[in-house]
N, C-alpha and C positions, 0 to 999 in steps of 0.2 A: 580466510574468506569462507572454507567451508564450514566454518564453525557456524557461524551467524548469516553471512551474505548467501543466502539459498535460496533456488526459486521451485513452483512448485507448479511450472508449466510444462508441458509435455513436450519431449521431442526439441523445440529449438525457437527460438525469441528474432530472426533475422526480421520477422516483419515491424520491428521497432521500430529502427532503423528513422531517423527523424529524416532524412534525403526521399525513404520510401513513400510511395501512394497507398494509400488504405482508403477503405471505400467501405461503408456500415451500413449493415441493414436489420432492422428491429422484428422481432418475428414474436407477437404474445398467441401462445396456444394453449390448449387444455391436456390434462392428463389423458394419457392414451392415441392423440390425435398424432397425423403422420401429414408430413408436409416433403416436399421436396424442392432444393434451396441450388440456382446454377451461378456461382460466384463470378464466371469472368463471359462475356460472347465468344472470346476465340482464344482458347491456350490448348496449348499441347501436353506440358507438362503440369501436373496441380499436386500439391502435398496439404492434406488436411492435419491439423492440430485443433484439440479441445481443450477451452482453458476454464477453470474455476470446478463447482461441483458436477457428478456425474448425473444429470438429471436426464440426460439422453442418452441415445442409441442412436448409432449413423453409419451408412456404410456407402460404399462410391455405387454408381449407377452411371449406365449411359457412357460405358467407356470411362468414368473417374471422373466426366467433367459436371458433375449432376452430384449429389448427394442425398440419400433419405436419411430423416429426421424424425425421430420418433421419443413423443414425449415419455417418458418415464418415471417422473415423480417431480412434485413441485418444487422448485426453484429457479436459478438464472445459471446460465451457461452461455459459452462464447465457443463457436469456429473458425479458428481459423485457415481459412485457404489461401495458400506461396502460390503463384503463377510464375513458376523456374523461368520461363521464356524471358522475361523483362522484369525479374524480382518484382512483382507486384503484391500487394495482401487486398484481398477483401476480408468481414468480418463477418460474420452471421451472432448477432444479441440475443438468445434466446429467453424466453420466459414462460414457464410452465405453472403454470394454475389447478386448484384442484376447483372443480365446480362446486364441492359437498363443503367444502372448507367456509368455513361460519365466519365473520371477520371479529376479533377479539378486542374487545376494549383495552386502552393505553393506560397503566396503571400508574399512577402515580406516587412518589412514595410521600413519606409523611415528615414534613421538616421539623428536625429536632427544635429544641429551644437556644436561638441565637446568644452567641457572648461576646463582650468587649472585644475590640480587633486594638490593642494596645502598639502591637508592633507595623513597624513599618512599609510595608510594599516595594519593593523596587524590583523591575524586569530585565537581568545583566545574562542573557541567553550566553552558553558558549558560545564562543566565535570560528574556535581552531581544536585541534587534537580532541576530537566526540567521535564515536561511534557508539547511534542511537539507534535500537530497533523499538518497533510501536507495535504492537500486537490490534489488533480490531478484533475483538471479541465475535462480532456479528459474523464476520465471513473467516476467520480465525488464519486470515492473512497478515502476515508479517511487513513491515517498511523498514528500510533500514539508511539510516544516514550516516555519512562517514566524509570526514575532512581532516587533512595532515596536511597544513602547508596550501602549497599551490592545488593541491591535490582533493576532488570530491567525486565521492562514488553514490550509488542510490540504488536501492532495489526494493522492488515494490511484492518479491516475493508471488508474483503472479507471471513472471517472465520478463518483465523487466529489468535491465541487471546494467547499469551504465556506471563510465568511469570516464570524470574528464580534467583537463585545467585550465583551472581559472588564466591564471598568466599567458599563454603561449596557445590556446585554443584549441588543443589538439584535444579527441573527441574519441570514445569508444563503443561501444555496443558487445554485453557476451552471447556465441554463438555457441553451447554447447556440443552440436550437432556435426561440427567441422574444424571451424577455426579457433573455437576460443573469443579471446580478444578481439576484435574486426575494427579494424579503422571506419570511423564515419565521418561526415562532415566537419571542418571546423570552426569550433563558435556555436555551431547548432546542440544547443544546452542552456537551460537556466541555475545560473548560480544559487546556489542554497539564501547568499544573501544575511540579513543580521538575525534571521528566524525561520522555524516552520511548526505546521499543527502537527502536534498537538502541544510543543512547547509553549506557543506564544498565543495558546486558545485565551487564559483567562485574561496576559496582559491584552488583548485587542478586545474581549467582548464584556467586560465588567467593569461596571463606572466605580474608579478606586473610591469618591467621595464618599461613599457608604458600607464601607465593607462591613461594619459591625450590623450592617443589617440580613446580611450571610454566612461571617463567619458561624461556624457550631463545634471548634473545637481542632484537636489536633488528632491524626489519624495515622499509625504506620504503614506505610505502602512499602515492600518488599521488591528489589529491583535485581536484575542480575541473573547470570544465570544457575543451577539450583547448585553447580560445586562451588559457588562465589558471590553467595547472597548478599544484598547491603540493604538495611535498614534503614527507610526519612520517616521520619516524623513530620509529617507533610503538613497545612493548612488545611482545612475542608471547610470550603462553601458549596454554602446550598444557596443558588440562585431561582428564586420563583417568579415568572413573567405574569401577567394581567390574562393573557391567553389559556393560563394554568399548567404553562410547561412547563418543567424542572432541569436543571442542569445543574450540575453536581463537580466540581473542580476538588482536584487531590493537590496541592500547590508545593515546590518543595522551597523550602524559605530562606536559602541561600541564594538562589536567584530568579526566584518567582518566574520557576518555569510548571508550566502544569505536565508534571504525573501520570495521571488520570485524567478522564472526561467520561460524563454518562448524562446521557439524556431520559427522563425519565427512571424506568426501572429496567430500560434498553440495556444489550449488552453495550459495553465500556468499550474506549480505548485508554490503552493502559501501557507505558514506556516496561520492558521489559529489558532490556539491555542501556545500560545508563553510565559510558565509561568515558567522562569529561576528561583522563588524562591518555589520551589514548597516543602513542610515538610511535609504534611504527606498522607498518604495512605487510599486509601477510598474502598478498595479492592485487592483482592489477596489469595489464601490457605491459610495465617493465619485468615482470616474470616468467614474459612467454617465453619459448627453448627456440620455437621454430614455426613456422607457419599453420602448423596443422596441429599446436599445442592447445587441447584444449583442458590444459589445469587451471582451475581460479584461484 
């Protein structure tokens, strides 16, 4: 699990927790401006975490129950504040602006010249033994999917980090910070199910009847990680809407699951771990030693 299953949130993910209360509040501000943000009316104990890029500065005030917020460079950023009293989370959304920032036009790229689509389409997703990581190029955050059996994990690499089963309902949540492993509710999870994006982007949003009007050709997409590269020779369409927007599918043609995905000349999502024979487990609660184990 540390190989791949990694999150990239600070300090500890308890406020996941699908049983907990979260409460969201959106805050757009400009570069350099200073706000101050009071997440709960009445706690005693508060623990702040910041999640995603470092576009601010914040420090406790007011006794720890207050927080200053000071814009720092544009982008999006998250707070979050634990209310230890009643395990609660609120969230503070942040979005920082620069005023001077010019808005740049959507570039589009230039669609090659289409060819016969000769071969066949069919969308046979795995179903069992994957462990898939998806990279998002834009916020350069990782997802990870992982299923053996009755068994499915997920981490969205932003602090997210769960492990549950299908069969028997039992439910987890990782607490880096403490526990580990943490029992949560059970049942409370959604099943992976017969797909997810970015696998089953092209088969849901492309009308097969025309694919020789997108296909442009076969394209290597490189998957894996870099001691254990593997080479597809993927599909590539280029999808152009009436609107003038581009979408761009890496397909791989063994079971027309999409690869890649780009919109425009937008950064990509792009499958970067692709191991459909995946048997055994290198993590998870049945590994925990003891209550206050926290190895993944």
């Amino acid at each position: 699990m540390k190989k791949a299953l990694y999150t990239l949130l600070f300090l500890f993910i308890a406020g996941f927790a699908t049983a907990q209360e979260t409460n969201e509040t959106e805050f757009k501000i400009s570069l350099g401006d200073t706000i101050v943000w009071k997440p709960f009316d009445n706690c005693n104990m508060i623990g702040y975490n910041i999640k995603g890029p470092k576009v601010i500065n914040f420090k406790p005030i007011k006794y720890g129950d207050q927080i200053q917020i000071i814009a720092k460079t544009a982008g999006k950023s998250s707070i979050i504040a634990t209310c230890n009293d009643n395990d609660t989370n609120a969230v503070a959304n942040i979005t920082v602006t620069d005023p001077n920032d010019t808005p740049s036009m959507t570039e589009i790229p230039v669609k090659p010249e289409t060819q016969a689509f000769t071969s066949t389409y069919s969308f046979t997703p795995p179903t069992d033994h994957f462990f898939v990581t998806i990279n998002d190029q834009s916020t350069k955050f990782n997802e990870t999917y992982v299923k053996l059996g009755d068994n499915e994990a997920f981490n969205d690499g932003q602090g997210i980090d769960r492990f549950w089963n299908v069969k028997t309902g039992k439910n987890w949540y990782y607490r880096p910070d403490a526990q580990g492993w943490t029992d949560d509710v059970d049942w409370e999870f959604e099943p992976f199910g017969e797909s997810f994006p970015i696998l089953n982007s092209f088969a849901n949003e492309v009308n097969k009847d025309a694919l020789s009007n997108y296909y442009v050709g076969t394209e290597k997409l490189t998957v894996g990680s870099s001691d254990k590269p593997m080479d597809i020779d993927c599909w590539h369409f280029f999808v152009d809407s009436e609107d003038g927007t581009v979408i761009q599918y890496w397909v791989d043609p063994a079971n027309g699951c999409t690869l890649k995905r780009q919109i425009n000349n937008d950064p990509a999502k792009v499958v970067t771990v692709y191991d459909l024979k995946y048997t055994r487990l290198y993590f998870g609660p049945s590994f925990k030693k003891g209550l206050h184990d926290t190895t993944r």
